[in-house]
TORNUDREN-299114 format. One line per field, with one value per residue (C-alpha): residue in three letters; x, y, z. Coordinates in steps of 0.001 Angstrom, whole numbers. Example, Ala and Ser with C-alpha at 12.3 -4.5 7.8 and 13.67 -1.06 7.14 Angstrom:
BEGIN
type	[ALA SER]
east	[12300 13670]
north	[-4500 -1060]
up	[7800 7140]
END
This chain:
BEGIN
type	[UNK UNK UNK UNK UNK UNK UNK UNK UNK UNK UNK UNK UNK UNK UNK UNK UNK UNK UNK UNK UNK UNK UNK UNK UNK UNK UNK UNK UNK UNK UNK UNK UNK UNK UNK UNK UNK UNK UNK UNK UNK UNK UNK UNK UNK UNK UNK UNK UNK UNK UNK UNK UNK UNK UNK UNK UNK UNK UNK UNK UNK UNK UNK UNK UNK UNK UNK UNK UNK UNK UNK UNK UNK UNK UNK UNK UNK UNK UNK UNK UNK UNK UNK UNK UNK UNK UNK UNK UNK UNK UNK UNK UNK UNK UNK UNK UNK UNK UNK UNK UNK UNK UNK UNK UNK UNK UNK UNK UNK UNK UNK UNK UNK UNK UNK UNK UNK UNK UNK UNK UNK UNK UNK UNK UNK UNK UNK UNK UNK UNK UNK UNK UNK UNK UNK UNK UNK UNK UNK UNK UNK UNK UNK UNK UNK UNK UNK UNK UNK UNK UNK UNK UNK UNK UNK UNK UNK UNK UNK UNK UNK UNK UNK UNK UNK UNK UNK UNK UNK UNK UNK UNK UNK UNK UNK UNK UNK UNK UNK UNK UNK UNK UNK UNK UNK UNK UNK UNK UNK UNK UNK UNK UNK UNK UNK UNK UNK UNK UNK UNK UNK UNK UNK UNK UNK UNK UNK UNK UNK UNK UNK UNK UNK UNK UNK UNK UNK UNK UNK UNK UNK UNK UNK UNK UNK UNK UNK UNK UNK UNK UNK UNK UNK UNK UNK UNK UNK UNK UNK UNK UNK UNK UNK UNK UNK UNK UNK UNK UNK UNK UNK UNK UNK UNK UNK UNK UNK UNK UNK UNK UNK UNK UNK UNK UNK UNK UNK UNK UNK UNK UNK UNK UNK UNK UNK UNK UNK UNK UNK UNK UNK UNK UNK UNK UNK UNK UNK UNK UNK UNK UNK UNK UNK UNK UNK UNK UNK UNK UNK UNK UNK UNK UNK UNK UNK UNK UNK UNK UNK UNK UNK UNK UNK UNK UNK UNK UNK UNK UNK UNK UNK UNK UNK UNK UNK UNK UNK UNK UNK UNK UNK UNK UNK UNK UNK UNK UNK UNK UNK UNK UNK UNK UNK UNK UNK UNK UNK UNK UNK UNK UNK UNK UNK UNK UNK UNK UNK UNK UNK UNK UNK UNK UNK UNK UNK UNK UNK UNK UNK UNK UNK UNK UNK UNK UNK UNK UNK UNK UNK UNK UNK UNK UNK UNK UNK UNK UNK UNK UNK UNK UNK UNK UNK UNK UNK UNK UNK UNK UNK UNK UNK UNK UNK UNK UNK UNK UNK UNK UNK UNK UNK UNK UNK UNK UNK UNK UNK UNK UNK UNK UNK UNK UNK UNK UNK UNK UNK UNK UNK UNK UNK UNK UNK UNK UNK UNK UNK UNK UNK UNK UNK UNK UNK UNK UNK UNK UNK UNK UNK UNK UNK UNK UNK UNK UNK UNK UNK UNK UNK UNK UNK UNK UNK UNK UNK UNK UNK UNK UNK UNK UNK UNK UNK UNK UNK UNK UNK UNK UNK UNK UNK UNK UNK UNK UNK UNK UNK UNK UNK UNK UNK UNK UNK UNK UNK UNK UNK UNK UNK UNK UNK UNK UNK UNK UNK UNK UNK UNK UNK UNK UNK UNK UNK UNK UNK UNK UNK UNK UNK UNK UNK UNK UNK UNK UNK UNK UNK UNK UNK UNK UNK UNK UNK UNK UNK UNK UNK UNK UNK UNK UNK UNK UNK UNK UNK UNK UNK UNK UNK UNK UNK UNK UNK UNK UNK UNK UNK UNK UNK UNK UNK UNK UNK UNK UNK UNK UNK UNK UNK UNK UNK UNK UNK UNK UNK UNK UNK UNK UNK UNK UNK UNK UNK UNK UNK UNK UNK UNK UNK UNK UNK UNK UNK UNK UNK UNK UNK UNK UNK UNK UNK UNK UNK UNK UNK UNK UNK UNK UNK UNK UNK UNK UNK UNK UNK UNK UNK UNK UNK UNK UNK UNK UNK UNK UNK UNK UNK UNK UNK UNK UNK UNK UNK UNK UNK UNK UNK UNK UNK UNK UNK UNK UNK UNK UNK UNK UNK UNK UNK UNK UNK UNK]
east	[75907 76953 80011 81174 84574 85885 84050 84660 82091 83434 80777 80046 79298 78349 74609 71908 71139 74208 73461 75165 77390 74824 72252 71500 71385 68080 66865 69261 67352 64301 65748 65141 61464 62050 61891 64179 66944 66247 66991 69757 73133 76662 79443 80833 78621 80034 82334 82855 84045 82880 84638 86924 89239 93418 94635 93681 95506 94772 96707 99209 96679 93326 91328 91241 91219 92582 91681 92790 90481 89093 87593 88272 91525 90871 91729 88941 89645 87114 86914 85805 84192 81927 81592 81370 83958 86079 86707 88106 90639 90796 94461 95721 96660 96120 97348 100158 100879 99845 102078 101177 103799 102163 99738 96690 96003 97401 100195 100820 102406 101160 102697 101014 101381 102817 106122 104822 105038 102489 102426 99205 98391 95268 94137 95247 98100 101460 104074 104463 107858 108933 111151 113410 111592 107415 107683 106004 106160 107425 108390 109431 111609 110341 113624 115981 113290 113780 111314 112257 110725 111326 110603 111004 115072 117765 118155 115754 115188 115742 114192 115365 112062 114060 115936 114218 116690 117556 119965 122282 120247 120432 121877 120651 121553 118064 116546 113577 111988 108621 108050 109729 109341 111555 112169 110053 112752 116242 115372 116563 116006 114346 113645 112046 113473 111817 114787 113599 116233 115549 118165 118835 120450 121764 120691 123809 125933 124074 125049 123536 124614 122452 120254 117557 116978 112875 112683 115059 113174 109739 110689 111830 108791 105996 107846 108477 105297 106783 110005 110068 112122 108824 109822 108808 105933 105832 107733 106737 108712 106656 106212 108909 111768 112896 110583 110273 106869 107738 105244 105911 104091 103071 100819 102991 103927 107285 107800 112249 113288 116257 118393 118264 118106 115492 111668 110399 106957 105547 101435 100524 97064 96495 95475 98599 98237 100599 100617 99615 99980 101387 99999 100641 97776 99223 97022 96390 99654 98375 99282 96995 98459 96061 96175 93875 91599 91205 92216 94074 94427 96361 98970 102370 104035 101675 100532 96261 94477 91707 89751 89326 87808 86664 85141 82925 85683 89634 92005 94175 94743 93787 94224 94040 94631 96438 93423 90602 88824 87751 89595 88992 89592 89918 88920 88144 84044 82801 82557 85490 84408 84511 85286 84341 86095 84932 87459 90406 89192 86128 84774 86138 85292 83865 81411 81505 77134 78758 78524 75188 74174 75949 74671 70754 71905 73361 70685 71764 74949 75012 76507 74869 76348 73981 70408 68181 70198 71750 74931 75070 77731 77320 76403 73367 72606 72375 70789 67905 67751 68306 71086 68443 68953 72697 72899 69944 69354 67842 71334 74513 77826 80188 83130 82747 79547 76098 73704 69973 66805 65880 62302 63375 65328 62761 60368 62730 63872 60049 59408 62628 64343 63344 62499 60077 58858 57408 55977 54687 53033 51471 50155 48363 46393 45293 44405 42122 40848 39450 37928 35742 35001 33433 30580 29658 27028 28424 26479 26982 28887 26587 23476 20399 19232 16074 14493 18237 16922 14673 17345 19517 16536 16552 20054 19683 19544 21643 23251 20136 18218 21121 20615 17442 17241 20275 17966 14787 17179 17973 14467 12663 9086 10533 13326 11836 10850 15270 15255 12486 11956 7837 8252 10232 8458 7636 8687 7441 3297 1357 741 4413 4807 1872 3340 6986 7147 10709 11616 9699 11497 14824 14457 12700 15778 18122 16110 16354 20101 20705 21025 20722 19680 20591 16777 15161 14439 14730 13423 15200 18764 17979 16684 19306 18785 21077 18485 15567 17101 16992 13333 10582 7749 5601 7874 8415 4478 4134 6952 5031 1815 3799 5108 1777 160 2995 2554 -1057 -702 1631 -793 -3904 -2010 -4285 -4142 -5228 -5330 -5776 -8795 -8820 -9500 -11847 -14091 -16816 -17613 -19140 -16214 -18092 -15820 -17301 -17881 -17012 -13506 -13282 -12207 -9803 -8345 -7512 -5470 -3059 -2554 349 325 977 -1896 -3627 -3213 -3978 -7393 -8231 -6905 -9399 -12271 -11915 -11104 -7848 -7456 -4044 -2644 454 2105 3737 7451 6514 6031 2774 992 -2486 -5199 -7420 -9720 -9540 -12359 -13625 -14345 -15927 -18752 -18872 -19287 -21653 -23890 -23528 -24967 -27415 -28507 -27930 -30156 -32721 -32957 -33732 -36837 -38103 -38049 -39389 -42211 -43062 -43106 -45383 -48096 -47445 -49843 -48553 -49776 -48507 -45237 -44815 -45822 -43425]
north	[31762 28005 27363 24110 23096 19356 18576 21332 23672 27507 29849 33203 34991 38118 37348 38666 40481 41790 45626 46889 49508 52042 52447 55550 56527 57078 53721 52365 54382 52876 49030 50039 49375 45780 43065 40508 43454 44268 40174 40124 38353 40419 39474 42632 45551 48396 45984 48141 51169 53960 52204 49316 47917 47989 45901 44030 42654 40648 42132 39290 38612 37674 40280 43141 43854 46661 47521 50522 51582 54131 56623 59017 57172 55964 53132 51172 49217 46170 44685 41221 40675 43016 42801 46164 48899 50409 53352 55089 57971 59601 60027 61920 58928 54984 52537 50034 47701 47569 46469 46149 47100 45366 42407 44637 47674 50479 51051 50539 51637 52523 52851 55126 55556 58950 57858 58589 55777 57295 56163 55499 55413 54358 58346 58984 59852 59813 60794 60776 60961 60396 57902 58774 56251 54812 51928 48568 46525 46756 44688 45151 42983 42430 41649 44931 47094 48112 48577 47846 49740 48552 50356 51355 51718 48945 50694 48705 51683 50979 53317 51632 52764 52218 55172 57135 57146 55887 53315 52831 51189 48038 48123 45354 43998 44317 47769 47545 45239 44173 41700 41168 38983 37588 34261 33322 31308 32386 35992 35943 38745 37845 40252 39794 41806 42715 41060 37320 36866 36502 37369 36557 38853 38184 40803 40448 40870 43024 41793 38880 35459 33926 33808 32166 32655 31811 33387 30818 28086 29747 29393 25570 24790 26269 24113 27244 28791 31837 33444 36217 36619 37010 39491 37729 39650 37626 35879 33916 31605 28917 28472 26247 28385 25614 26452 29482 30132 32931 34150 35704 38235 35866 33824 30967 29894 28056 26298 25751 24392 26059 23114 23263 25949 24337 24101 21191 21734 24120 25636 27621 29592 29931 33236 35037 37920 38514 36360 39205 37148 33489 32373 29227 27396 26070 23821 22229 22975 24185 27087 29812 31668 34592 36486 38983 37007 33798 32325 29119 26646 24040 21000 22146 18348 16949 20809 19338 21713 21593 24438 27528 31024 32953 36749 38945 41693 41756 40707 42683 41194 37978 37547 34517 33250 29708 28118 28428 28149 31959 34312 37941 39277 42940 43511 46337 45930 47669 44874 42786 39751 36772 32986 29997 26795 23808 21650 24447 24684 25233 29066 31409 31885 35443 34350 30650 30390 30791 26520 26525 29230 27477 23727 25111 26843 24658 24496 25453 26392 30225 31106 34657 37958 39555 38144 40048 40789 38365 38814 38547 38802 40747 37388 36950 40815 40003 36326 38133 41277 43611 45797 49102 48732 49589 52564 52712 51744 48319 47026 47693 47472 44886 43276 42053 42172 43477 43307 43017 42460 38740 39682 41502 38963 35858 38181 38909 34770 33625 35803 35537 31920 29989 26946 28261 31194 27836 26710 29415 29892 26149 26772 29562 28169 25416 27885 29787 26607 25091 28458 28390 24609 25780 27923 25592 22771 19447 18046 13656 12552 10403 12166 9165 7727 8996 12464 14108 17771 17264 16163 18959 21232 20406 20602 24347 26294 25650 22537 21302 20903 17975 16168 16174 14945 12598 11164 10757 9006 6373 6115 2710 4147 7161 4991 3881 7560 8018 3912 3244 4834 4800 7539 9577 13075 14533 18518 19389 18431 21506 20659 20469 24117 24995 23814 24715 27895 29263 25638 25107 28024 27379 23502 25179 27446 24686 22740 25541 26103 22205 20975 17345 16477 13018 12736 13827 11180 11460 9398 10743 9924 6496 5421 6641 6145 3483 1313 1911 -194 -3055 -3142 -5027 -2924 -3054 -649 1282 1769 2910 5839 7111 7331 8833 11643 12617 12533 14879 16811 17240 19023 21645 22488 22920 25006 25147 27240 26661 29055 29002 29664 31941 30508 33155 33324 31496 30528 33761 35654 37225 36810 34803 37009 34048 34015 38183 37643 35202 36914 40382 38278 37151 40955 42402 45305 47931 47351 46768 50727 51311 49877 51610 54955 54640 53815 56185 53234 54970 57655 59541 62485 64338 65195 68074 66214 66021 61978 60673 58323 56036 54093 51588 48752 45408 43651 41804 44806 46588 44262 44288 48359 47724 45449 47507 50840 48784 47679 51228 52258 49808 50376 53799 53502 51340 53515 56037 54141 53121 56512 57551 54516 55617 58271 61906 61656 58054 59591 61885 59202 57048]
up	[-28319 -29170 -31430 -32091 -33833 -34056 -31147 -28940 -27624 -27180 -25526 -26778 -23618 -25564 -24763 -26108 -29844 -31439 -32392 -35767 -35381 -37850 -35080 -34147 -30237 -30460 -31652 -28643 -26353 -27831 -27078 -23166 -23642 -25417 -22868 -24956 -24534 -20974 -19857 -21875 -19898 -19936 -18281 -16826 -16840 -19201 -20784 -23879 -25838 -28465 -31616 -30550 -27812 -28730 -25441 -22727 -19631 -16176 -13793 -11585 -8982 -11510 -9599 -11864 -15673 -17291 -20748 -23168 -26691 -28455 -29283 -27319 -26436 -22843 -20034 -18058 -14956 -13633 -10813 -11400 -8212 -8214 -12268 -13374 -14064 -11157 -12927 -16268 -17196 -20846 -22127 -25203 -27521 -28157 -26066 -27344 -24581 -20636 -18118 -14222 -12179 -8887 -8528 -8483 -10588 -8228 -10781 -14076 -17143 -20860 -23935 -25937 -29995 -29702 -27994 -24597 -21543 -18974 -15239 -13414 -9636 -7567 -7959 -11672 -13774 -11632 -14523 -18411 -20362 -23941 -25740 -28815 -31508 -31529 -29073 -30550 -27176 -23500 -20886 -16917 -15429 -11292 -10069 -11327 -11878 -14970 -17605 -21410 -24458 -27909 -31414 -34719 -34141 -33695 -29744 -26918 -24079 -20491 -17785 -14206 -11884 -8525 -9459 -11585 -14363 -18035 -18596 -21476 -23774 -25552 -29228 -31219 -34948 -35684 -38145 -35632 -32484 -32926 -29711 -26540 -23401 -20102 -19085 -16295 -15266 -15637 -16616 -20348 -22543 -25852 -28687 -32320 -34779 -38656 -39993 -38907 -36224 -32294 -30102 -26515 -24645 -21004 -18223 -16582 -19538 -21280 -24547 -27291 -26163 -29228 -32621 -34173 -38132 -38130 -41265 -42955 -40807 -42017 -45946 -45625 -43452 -46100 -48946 -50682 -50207 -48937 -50942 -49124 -45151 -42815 -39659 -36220 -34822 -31523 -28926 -25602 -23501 -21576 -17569 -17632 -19456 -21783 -24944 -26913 -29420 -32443 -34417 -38112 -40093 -42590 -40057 -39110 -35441 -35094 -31420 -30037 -27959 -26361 -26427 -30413 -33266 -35262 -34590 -32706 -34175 -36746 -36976 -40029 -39173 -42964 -43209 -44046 -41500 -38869 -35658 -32331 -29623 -28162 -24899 -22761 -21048 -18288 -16567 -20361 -22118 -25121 -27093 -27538 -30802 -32625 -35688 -37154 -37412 -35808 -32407 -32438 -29771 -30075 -28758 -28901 -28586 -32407 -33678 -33647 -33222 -30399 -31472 -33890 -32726 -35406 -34106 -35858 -36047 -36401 -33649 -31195 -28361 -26445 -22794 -21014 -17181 -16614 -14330 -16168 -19961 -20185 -22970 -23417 -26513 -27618 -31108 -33514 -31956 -29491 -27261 -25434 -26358 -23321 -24842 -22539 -23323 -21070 -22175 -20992 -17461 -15041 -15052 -12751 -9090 -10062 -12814 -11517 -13212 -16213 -15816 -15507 -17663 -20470 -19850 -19437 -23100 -25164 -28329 -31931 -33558 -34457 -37717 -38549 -38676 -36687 -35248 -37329 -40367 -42854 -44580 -48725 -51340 -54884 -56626 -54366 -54705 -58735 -58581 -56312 -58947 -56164 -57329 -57212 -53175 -53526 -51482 -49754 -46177 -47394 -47912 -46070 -47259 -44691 -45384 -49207 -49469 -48066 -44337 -44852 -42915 -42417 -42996 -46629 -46963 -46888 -48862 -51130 -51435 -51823 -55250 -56742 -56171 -58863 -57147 -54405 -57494 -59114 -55439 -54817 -58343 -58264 -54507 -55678 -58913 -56145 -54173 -56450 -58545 -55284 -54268 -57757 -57631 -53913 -55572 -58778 -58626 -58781 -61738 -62515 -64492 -66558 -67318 -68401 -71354 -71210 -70465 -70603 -71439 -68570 -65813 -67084 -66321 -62761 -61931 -62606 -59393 -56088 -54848 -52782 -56022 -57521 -54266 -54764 -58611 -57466 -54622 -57021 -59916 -57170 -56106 -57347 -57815 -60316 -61729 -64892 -65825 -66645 -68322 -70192 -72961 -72723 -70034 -72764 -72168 -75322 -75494 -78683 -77596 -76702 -73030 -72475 -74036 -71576 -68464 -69502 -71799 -70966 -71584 -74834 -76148 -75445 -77170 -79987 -80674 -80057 -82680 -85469 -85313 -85238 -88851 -87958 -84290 -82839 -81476 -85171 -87683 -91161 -93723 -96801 -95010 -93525 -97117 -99655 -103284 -103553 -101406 -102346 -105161 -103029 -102383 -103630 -105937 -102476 -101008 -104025 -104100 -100352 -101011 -103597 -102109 -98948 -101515 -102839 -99533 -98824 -101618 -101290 -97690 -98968 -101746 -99347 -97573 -94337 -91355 -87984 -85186 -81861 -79712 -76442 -73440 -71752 -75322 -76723 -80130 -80693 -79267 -76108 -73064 -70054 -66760 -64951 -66527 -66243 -62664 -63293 -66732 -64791 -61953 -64989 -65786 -64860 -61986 -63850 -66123 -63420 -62406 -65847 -65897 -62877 -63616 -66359 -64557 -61591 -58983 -57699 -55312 -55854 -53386 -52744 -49463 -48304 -49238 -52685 -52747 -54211 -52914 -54323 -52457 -54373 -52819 -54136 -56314 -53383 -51421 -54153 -54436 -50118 -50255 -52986 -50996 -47800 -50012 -51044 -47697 -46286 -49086 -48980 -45148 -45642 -47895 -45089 -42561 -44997 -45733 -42207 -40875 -43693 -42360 -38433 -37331 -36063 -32452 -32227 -32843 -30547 -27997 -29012]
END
C-alpha cells in the first residue's frame, strides 16, 4: 500500500487485504480457497502474533530479528535470509526491552514485566533471576560487561556477566528511570529520570558528572503550552557522541548538544503522548522519533519534517538499521508492520525486489481502515438514520466510532443522502415515463380541418395503422379528402350508419350530451332578436313562413319506418335472400334452428363430453340430389326387368 506525505512515498509492505481482528478462525480457514488471499505478498513468513507485538530488535550483525508479544507472552526469532521464523519459545510474562549480547541471536537478554531478566541461548532458556523494583529499560555495556537495569526506584541495577555477580548499584537523584543508553563513543552513561532531569554518569567514576533540566527547557519551548514538568521518556546519543535526542511524556523531542545545556533544535509531534523511541539514520542523518501514534522523521540541523507514519494501531517500538529505508514497527496489531522509505536508503540485500515490487505498484493513495470495511463516526451513524444497527454485527464499534461493509455502506449512501435520494428519485420517473411512452401510439400533433372524427377513427389500433393514415395524409391523390371541405363525409346520412354502426353510435351519443356542438348550426343563436331588427320586411316575411312551415311538421306528426331488406311489399320473405339471411345469424342460433328441425346429430362418449355432427346447407341439397338419383335409378331398373323376359334372364 501507497502513502504519500509532502512528497515522500512510504511503502506499506503489509500486502494484501487487512483482516479485522473479529474474524472468526473459521472464516480464516475459509480465505485459503480465495485466490486474491492466496497471491497475497508478506515480507517474512509468520511475521505476527495472537494480539500484538511489545518489542522488536535487529540484532548487531542485520541478520536476524528478534521480536517479543503477546498473547501467550512469547519471543520469535527470523532469519532474514531465509525470510521466515527460526524458531519461538513461550515465557511466563511480557517482554520490556531486548538486548543481544553477541552480533547474532545466540544470546540475549529479556526484561520481563514481572521483575525477571531471563537469559537465552542457541537451545533455550540459559538462566532467569530477579531484580528488587519493575525494570522500565536496560542497557549492556560491550566493553565491562556489565548489564544495567533501570526502574521504578531512584537505584539503576548492575549485574557484571563476566563474573556472574551484582555490582553496587547506581543511586541516582531521580524517584524513578524511565530511559537509558551509552555513548557509542566515549562510553557515557545517560539516564532519564520522571523528574525531567538527565544525568550523565561516568563509568569510571561511577558517579553524576552532569544535568540537563528538559522539563524547564520543554515549558519555555511550548510558549507556555505546557505548565506542568514533563518526565523524559527517552534518550539516544548519535553515532558521533556529540548530540543527545530526549524525548518527554508530553510528545516533544528536544535535540543538545553536549557542548551546551540548552536545545539546539526543538520537534513537537503534536499529539501529546509520550515519545517511545529516538533513532539516528545514519547514512541520512535524520532523526527517527515515535510516539503512540505516529512515526516522525525528520532533519535534526532545521526540525522539517521529511515524512509522517501514521499506523492503523498504537506504537511500541520502531526499529531501524543505518543502511537502508526499511522500519519495523511493533504495534498493538497482530502484524509487525515493515515501512519502506526510498528516499532513506535502497532495500535490503535480503528482500532487495522490494524495488521492483514497489515501482511496478505505485497506483493510488490508500486511506481506508480496512479494504472492505469503511470507518464512520456517530454523526454519520445519525445523518444515515442507522442508529437501529448499534449492536448488531452490521456495525462495529473502533476507535470513536463504527466499521461497516462497503457494500452496506454504498446501499445505505444511495437511499439516504439527500443529494443522490433526489438522483435517484428523478432517474427513476425517467425510467418508468419512457417505459409507458414505449407502448402508446404516437398520434400528430395537428389533427385536419376536415374529416377530424374520421382520422381519429383510424389512428385507433397499433402503431402500423398511424403510419399508414400519416402516409395517406401526405399522399397527393387522397389529399384533398383532409382540405377541402366538399369531401367533408357526412356521419349523420344513413349509408354512413350502414357502413359504420359502432361509429354512428358513438357520434350519436357524443351529439346528445353536447349542448352546443362547434359543427351544429343554429339559426335561433346566429339571428338574435336584437337583429332581426336590422332587417328589411323581406326578411322578416321569410322567418315567418320558415316558423309555420316548422310548425306545420310538428302538428302532422308523421312516422316513417323502415323496410326489411329480405321482404317484399307484401311481407313474404324472398327464398333467394333465405340463404343469405341465415349466414348473418349468429352460431348459436344457428344450433337452435337446427335442433328444431332435426338437422343435428348429438352423442355422448364414454368420458362424459358431448359431442354434435351437422352437415352444412350445401351438402344437404348434394345428399338430396344423390337420393334422388339413387331413387330414380332404382325404378329404372325396376321397370326394365319387368319388360325383359324370364328365360332371357337367366341367359344373361
Amino acid at each position: 500500500n501507497l502513502l504519500e506525505t509532502n512528497g515522500v512515498k512510504t511503502y506499506d509492505l503489509t500486502v494484501g487485504k487487512t483482516l479485522p481482528e473479529w474474524i472468526s478462525e473459521a472464516q480464516k480457514r475459509s480465505l485459503r480457497k480465495n485466490a486474491e488471499y492466496r497471491d497475497r505478498i508478506t515480507l517474512i513468513q509468520d511475521y505476527y502474533f495472537p494480539t500484538h507485538t511489545h518489542c522488536v530488535q535487529y540484532t548487531p550483525d542485520g541478520e536476524f530479528i528478534i521480536a517479543a508479544g503477546g498473547y501467550p507472552p512469547q519471543v520469535k526469532v527470523f532469519e532474514l535470509r531465509e525470510m521466515s521464523m527460526k524458531f519461538e519459545r513461550h515465557i511466563d510474562a511480557d517482554v520490556v526491552k531486548i538486548i543481544c549480547l553477541t552480533s547474532d541471536y545466540s544470546k540475549f537478554a529479556l526484561l520481563r514485566g514481572d521483575r525477571t531478566i531471563e537469559f537465552h541461548a542457541k537451545y533455550g532458556c540459559y538462566h532467569k533471576l530477579r531484580i528488587p523494583k519493575y525494570g522500565r529499560d536496560m542497557m549492556y555495556d560491550f566493553s565491562s560487561c556489565d548489564l544495567m537495569a533501570a526502574g521504578t526506584g531512584n537505584e539503576i541495577y548492575r549485574l557484571n556477566l563476566e563474573l556472574g555477580t551484582f555490582l553496587k548499584p547506581f543511586q541516582s537523584s531521580c524517584d524513578g528511570i524511565n530511559s537509558c543508553d551509552i555513548n557509542p563513543v566515549n562510553g557515557l552513561y545517560t539516564f532519564g529520570g520522571e523528574d525531567g532531569i538527565v544525568e550523565f554518569w561516568d563509568p569510571r567514576t561511577r558517579k553524576p558528572i552532569a544535568f540537563l533540566d528538559v522539563a524547564s527547557e520543554n515549558i519555555k519551548r511550548t510558549n507556555g503550552f505546557i505548565t506542568t514538568k514533563s518526565e523524559v521518556s527517552c534518550v539516544k546519543f548519535d553515532h558521533g557522541g556529540l548530540q543527545l535526542a530526549t524525548g518527554t511524556s508530553t510528545g516533544q523531542c528536544l535535540l543538545y548538544d553536549l557542548r551546551l545545556n540548552i536545545p539546539i533544535q526543538f520537534k513537537d509531534h503534536q499529539y501529546d503522548t509520550a515519545i517511545t523511541t529516538i533513532n539516528y539514520h545514519k547514512s541520512t542523518k535524520n532523526i527517527i522519533s515515535s510516539c503512540k501514534k505516529v512515526i516522525r522523521i525528520w532533519d535534526p540541523e532545521n526540525g522539517t519534517s521529511l515524512v509522517s507514519i501514521e499506523p492503523q494501531f498504537d506504537i511500541n517500538d520502531v526499529c531501524i538499521t543505518n543502511d537502508n529505508g526499511l522500519i519495523m514497527v511493533a504495534n498493538e496489531g497482530s502484524k509487525i508492520s515493515p515501512y519502506y522509505v526510498p528516499d532513506l536508503g535502497p532495500a535490503p540485500k535480503w528482500c532487495s525486489w522490494v524495488d521492483n515490487v514497489t515501482l511496478e505498484n505505485e497506483q493510488e493513495l490508500n486511506t481506508e481502515l480496512y479494504d472492505d470495511y469503511k470507518f464512520i463516526t456517530k454523526e454519520d451513524i445519525k445523518s444515515m438514520g442507522i442508529a437501529n444497527l448499534i449492536g448488531t454485527p452490521y456495525l462495529r464499534a473502533h476507535m470513536h466510532g463504527y466499521v461497516i461493509d462497503d457494500k452496506l455502506y454504498e446501499k445505505i449512501q444511495q437511499t439516504t443522502h439527500t443529494e443522490r435520494f433526489k438522483h435517484y428519485i428523478d432517474n427513476k420517473v425517467k425510467e418508468i415515463s419512457k417505459s409507458n411512452r414505449t407502448g402508446r401510439v404516437k398520434i400528430m400533433k395537428t389533427l385536419p380541418k376536415v374529416n377530424k372524427d374520421y382520422v381519429k377513427m383510424m389512428y385507433s389500433g397499433s402503431a402500423k395503422n398511424v403510419r399508414r393514415v400519416e402516409k395517406v395524409m401526405k399522399d397527393e391523390r387522397f389529399k384533398g379528402l383532409f382540405e377541402e371541405s366538399d369531401f367533408q363525409i357526412d356521419t349523420g346520412s344513413e349509408t354512413f350508419a350502414m357502413r359504420n354502426a359502432s361509429t354512428f353510435n358513438q357520434l350519436k351519443q357524443k351529439k346528445d350530451t353536447e349542448e352546443a356542438p362547434e359543427n351544429e348550426y343554429s339559426f335561433e343563436e346566429e339571428y338574435s332578436d336584437s337583429m332581426e331588427e336590422n332587417f328589411d320586411d323581406e326578411a322578416k316575411e321569410l322567418l315567418e313562413k320558415l316558423a309555420a312551415i316548422k310548425a306545420e311538421k310538428k302538428q302532422r306528426n308523421l312516422q316513417f319506418y323502415e323496410a326489411e331488406e329480405n321482404v317484399d311489399t307484401m311481407g313474404n320473405v324472398s327464398k333467394k335472400r333465405k340463404r343469405e339471411k341465415m349466414d348473418t345469424v349468429t352460431f348459436s342460433k344457428q344450433v337452435e334452428r337446427m335442433e328444431q328441425s332435426g338437422l343435428d346429430q348429438r352423442a355422448n362418449n364414454i368420458f362424459g363430453a358431448m359431442s354434435m355432427t351437422f352437415t352444412p346447407t350445401e351438402e344437404r341439397e348434394k345428399i338430396k340430389q344423390q337420393k334422388q338419383h339413387e331413387r330414380e335409378r332404382k325404378t329404372r331398373n325396376k321397370n326394365r326387368r319387368v319388360m325383359i323376359p324370364e328365360k332371357k334372364r337367366r341367359r344373361m
